[in-house]
C-alpha positions as CSV (number, residue, x, y, z in Angstrom):
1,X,119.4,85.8,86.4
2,X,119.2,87.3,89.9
3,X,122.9,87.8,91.1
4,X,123.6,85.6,94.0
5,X,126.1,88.0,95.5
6,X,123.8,90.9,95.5
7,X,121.0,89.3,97.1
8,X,123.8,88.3,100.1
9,X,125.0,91.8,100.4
10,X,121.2,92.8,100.8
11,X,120.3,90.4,103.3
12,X,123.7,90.8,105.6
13,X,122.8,94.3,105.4
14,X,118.9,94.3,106.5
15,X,119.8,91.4,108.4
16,X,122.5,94.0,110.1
17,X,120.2,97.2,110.5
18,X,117.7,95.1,111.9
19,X,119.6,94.1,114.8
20,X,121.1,97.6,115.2
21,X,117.1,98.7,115.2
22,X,116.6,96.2,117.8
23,X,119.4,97.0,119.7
24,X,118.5,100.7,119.9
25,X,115.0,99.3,120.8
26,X,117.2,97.7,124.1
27,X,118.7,100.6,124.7
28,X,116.7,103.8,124.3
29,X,117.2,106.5,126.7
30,X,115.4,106.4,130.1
31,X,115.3,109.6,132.4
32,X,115.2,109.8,136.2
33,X,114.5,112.9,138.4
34,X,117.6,113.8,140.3
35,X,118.3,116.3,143.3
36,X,120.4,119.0,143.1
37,X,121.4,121.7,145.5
38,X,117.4,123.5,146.4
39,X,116.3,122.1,143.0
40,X,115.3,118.9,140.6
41,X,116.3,118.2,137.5
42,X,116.3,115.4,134.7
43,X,119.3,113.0,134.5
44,X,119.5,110.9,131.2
45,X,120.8,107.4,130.9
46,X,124.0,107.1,128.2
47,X,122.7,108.0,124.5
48,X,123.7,104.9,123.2
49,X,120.8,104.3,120.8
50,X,121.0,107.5,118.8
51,X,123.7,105.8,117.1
52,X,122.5,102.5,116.6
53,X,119.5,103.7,115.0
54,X,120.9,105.7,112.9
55,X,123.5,103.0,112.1
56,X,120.4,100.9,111.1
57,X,119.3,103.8,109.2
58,X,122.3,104.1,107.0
59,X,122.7,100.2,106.6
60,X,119.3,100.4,104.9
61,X,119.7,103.2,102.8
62,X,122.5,101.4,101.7
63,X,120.8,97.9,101.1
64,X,118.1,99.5,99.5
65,X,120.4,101.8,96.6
66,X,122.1,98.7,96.2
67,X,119.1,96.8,95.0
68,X,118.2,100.0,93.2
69,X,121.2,100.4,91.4
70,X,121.3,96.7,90.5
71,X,118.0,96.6,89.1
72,X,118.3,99.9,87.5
73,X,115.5,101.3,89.6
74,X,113.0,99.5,87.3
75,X,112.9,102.6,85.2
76,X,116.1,102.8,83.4
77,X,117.8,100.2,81.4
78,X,115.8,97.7,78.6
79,X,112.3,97.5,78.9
80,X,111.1,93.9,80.8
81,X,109.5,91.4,78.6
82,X,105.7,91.2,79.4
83,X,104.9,88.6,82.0
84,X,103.5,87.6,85.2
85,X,107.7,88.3,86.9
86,X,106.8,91.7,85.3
87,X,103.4,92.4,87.1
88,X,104.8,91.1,90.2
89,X,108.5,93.1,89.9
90,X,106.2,96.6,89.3
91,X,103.7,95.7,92.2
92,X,106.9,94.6,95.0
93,X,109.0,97.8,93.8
94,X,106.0,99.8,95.1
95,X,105.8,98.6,97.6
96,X,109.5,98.0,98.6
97,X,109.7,101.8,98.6
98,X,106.3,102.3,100.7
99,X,107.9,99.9,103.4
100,X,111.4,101.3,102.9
101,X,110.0,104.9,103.8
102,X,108.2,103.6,106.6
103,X,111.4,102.3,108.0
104,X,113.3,105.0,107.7
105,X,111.0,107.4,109.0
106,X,110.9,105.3,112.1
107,X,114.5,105.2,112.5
108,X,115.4,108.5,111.7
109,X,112.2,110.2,114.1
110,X,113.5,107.7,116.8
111,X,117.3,108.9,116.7
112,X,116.3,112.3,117.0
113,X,113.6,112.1,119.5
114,X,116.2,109.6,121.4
115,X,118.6,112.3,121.7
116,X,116.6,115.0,122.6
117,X,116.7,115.5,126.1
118,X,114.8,118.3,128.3
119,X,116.6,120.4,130.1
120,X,113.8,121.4,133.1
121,X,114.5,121.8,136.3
122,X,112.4,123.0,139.4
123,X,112.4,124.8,142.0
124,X,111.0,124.9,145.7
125,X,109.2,121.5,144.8
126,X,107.7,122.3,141.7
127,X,106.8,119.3,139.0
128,X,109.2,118.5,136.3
129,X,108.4,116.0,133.2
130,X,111.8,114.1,131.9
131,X,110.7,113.5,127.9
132,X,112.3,110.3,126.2
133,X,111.2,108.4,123.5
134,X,108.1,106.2,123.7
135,X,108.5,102.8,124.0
136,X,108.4,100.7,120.0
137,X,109.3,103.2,117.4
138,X,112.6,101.1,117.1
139,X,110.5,98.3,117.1
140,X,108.6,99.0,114.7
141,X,111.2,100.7,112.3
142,X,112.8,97.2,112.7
143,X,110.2,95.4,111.6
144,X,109.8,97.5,108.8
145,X,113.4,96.8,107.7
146,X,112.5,92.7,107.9
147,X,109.6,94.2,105.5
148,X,111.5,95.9,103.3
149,X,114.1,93.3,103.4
150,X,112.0,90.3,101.9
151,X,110.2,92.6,99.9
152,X,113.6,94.2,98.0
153,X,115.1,90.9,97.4
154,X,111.8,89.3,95.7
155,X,111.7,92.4,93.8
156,X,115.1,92.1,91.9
157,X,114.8,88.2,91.7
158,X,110.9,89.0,89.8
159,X,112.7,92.2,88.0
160,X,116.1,90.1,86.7
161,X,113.3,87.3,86.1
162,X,111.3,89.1,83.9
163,X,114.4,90.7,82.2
164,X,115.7,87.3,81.4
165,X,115.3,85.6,78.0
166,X,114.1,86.5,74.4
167,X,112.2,89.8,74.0
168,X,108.2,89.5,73.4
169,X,108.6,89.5,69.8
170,X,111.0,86.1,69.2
171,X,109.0,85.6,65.6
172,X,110.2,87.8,62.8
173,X,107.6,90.7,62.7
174,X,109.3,92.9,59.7
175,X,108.7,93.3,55.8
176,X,111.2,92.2,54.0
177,X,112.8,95.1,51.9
178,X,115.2,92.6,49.6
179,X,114.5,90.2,46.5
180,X,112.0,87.1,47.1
Protein backbone atom coordinates (compact mmCIF):
# COMPACT_ATOMS: atom_id res chain seq x y z
CA UNK A 1 0.00 0.00 0.00
CA UNK A 2 1.16 3.45 -1.21
CA UNK A 3 2.05 5.55 1.94
CA UNK A 4 -0.35 8.38 2.25
CA UNK A 5 2.20 10.64 3.94
CA UNK A 6 4.83 10.16 1.36
CA UNK A 7 2.84 10.98 -1.51
CA UNK A 8 1.92 14.48 0.55
CA UNK A 9 5.43 15.29 1.18
CA UNK A 10 6.03 14.76 -2.69
CA UNK A 11 3.34 16.83 -3.86
CA UNK A 12 3.95 19.91 -1.17
CA UNK A 13 7.30 19.69 -2.48
CA UNK A 14 6.75 19.75 -6.46
CA UNK A 15 3.81 21.68 -5.64
CA UNK A 16 6.59 24.15 -3.79
CA UNK A 17 9.44 24.06 -6.49
CA UNK A 18 7.05 24.68 -9.00
CA UNK A 19 5.95 27.88 -7.77
CA UNK A 20 9.63 28.91 -6.90
CA UNK A 21 10.25 27.96 -10.82
CA UNK A 22 7.47 30.21 -11.70
CA UNK A 23 8.48 32.73 -9.56
CA UNK A 24 12.03 32.88 -10.92
CA UNK A 25 10.12 32.84 -14.35
CA UNK A 26 8.58 36.51 -12.85
CA UNK A 27 11.57 37.64 -11.86
CA UNK A 28 14.51 36.86 -14.10
CA UNK A 29 17.07 39.43 -14.56
CA UNK A 30 16.48 42.23 -17.09
CA UNK A 31 19.52 44.60 -18.13
CA UNK A 32 19.32 48.27 -19.25
CA UNK A 33 22.22 50.41 -20.80
CA UNK A 34 23.28 53.02 -18.43
CA UNK A 35 25.55 56.22 -18.85
CA UNK A 36 28.47 56.73 -17.14
CA UNK A 37 31.12 59.47 -17.04
CA UNK A 38 32.41 59.36 -21.33
CA UNK A 39 31.09 55.71 -21.36
CA UNK A 40 28.06 52.99 -21.32
CA UNK A 41 27.72 50.20 -19.55
CA UNK A 42 25.14 47.39 -18.50
CA UNK A 43 23.09 47.87 -15.24
CA UNK A 44 21.30 44.61 -14.02
CA UNK A 45 18.02 44.48 -12.21
CA UNK A 46 18.32 42.61 -8.50
CA UNK A 47 19.37 38.74 -8.90
CA UNK A 48 16.50 37.57 -7.30
CA UNK A 49 15.77 34.58 -9.39
CA UNK A 50 19.10 32.83 -9.12
CA UNK A 51 17.84 31.81 -5.85
CA UNK A 52 14.54 30.80 -6.46
CA UNK A 53 15.46 28.60 -9.15
CA UNK A 54 17.77 27.04 -7.53
CA UNK A 55 15.44 26.78 -4.52
CA UNK A 56 13.16 24.89 -6.96
CA UNK A 57 16.01 22.95 -7.90
CA UNK A 58 16.78 21.52 -4.51
CA UNK A 59 13.02 21.11 -3.60
CA UNK A 60 12.99 18.58 -6.45
CA UNK A 61 15.95 16.83 -5.88
CA UNK A 62 14.60 16.37 -2.69
CA UNK A 63 10.99 15.22 -3.76
CA UNK A 64 12.45 13.01 -6.14
CA UNK A 65 15.15 10.90 -3.57
CA UNK A 66 12.29 10.82 -1.40
CA UNK A 67 10.23 8.76 -3.79
CA UNK A 68 13.39 6.94 -4.63
CA UNK A 69 14.28 6.07 -1.30
CA UNK A 70 10.65 5.02 -0.56
CA UNK A 71 10.30 2.82 -3.39
CA UNK A 72 13.79 1.55 -3.11
CA UNK A 73 14.66 2.88 -6.48
CA UNK A 74 12.78 -0.10 -8.14
CA UNK A 75 16.04 -1.91 -8.11
CA UNK A 76 16.71 -2.85 -4.62
CA UNK A 77 14.48 -4.50 -2.12
CA UNK A 78 12.02 -7.84 -3.02
CA UNK A 79 11.44 -8.47 -6.49
CA UNK A 80 7.53 -7.04 -7.62
CA UNK A 81 5.10 -9.77 -8.32
CA UNK A 82 4.42 -9.92 -12.16
CA UNK A 83 1.50 -7.71 -13.23
CA UNK A 84 0.10 -5.08 -15.15
CA UNK A 85 1.13 -2.32 -11.71
CA UNK A 86 4.54 -3.90 -12.60
CA UNK A 87 4.71 -3.05 -16.38
CA UNK A 88 3.28 0.32 -15.67
CA UNK A 89 5.71 1.06 -12.21
CA UNK A 90 9.00 0.06 -14.79
CA UNK A 91 7.59 2.16 -17.76
CA UNK A 92 6.67 5.58 -15.19
CA UNK A 93 10.14 5.19 -13.31
CA UNK A 94 11.66 5.73 -16.80
CA UNK A 95 10.27 8.03 -17.43
CA UNK A 96 10.04 9.93 -14.07
CA UNK A 97 13.79 10.11 -14.32
CA UNK A 98 13.74 11.33 -18.20
CA UNK A 99 11.37 14.30 -16.96
CA UNK A 100 13.14 14.75 -13.63
CA UNK A 101 16.47 15.40 -15.71
CA UNK A 102 14.81 17.66 -17.93
CA UNK A 103 13.77 19.74 -15.09
CA UNK A 104 16.69 20.04 -13.55
CA UNK A 105 18.71 20.82 -16.30
CA UNK A 106 16.35 23.70 -16.94
CA UNK A 107 16.56 24.97 -13.53
CA UNK A 108 20.05 24.58 -12.89
CA UNK A 109 21.18 26.17 -16.76
CA UNK A 110 18.60 29.00 -15.90
CA UNK A 111 20.23 29.91 -12.33
CA UNK A 112 23.50 30.09 -13.81
CA UNK A 113 22.75 31.81 -16.93
CA UNK A 114 20.44 34.24 -14.62
CA UNK A 115 23.34 35.27 -12.71
CA UNK A 116 25.74 35.71 -15.21
CA UNK A 117 25.98 39.18 -16.02
CA UNK A 118 28.41 40.95 -18.77
CA UNK A 119 30.46 43.29 -17.79
CA UNK A 120 30.90 45.47 -21.29
CA UNK A 121 31.17 48.79 -21.42
CA UNK A 122 31.83 51.33 -24.37
CA UNK A 123 33.44 53.97 -25.28
CA UNK A 124 33.12 57.16 -27.53
CA UNK A 125 29.54 55.69 -28.61
CA UNK A 126 30.46 52.28 -29.38
CA UNK A 127 27.62 49.32 -29.16
CA UNK A 128 27.26 47.34 -26.09
CA UNK A 129 25.01 43.99 -25.86
CA UNK A 130 23.52 43.51 -22.02
CA UNK A 131 23.23 39.30 -21.98
CA UNK A 132 20.27 37.91 -19.66
CA UNK A 133 18.51 34.94 -19.75
CA UNK A 134 16.03 34.24 -22.58
CA UNK A 135 12.59 34.46 -21.77
CA UNK A 136 10.85 30.50 -20.67
CA UNK A 137 13.64 28.34 -19.50
CA UNK A 138 11.94 28.78 -15.97
CA UNK A 139 8.93 28.09 -17.60
CA UNK A 140 9.67 25.28 -18.92
CA UNK A 141 11.81 23.71 -16.08
CA UNK A 142 8.47 24.33 -14.20
CA UNK A 143 6.45 22.56 -16.16
CA UNK A 144 8.72 19.80 -16.20
CA UNK A 145 8.55 19.65 -12.32
CA UNK A 146 4.35 19.44 -12.73
CA UNK A 147 5.69 16.41 -15.14
CA UNK A 148 7.80 14.88 -13.02
CA UNK A 149 5.53 15.51 -10.16
CA UNK A 150 2.43 13.40 -11.49
CA UNK A 151 4.67 11.05 -12.98
CA UNK A 152 6.75 10.25 -9.43
CA UNK A 153 3.66 9.80 -7.45
CA UNK A 154 1.89 7.31 -10.04
CA UNK A 155 5.13 5.61 -10.03
CA UNK A 156 5.32 4.60 -6.27
CA UNK A 157 1.48 4.14 -6.01
CA UNK A 158 2.00 1.36 -9.43
CA UNK A 159 5.45 0.21 -7.66
CA UNK A 160 3.90 -0.29 -3.82
CA UNK A 161 0.81 -1.74 -5.92
CA UNK A 162 2.54 -4.29 -7.52
CA UNK A 163 4.62 -5.00 -4.38
CA UNK A 164 1.46 -5.65 -2.46
CA UNK A 165 -0.02 -9.12 -1.86
CA UNK A 166 1.08 -12.84 -2.27
CA UNK A 167 4.13 -13.55 -4.34
CA UNK A 168 3.44 -15.21 -8.04
CA UNK A 169 3.79 -18.52 -6.84
CA UNK A 170 0.75 -18.72 -3.93
CA UNK A 171 0.31 -22.73 -4.83
CA UNK A 172 2.84 -25.03 -3.29
CA UNK A 173 5.42 -25.63 -6.17
CA UNK A 174 8.08 -27.96 -4.09
CA UNK A 175 8.68 -31.84 -3.81
CA UNK A 176 8.00 -33.06 -0.74
CA UNK A 177 11.18 -34.50 0.88
CA UNK A 178 9.24 -36.23 4.10
CA UNK A 179 6.96 -39.59 4.48
CA UNK A 180 3.64 -39.79 2.30
Amino acid sequence: MASKLVLVIVFLLDLIAFALAVAAEQRRSTATIAPGAGYTYCQYDKDIATGLGVGSFLLLLASQMLIMVASRCLCCGKAMRPSGARAWAIILFITCWVFFLVAEICLLAGSVRNAYHTKYRAYNGHKISCEFLRKGIFGAGAAFVVLTGIVSELYYVCHSKANDGHGPYSRDAGIRMGNI
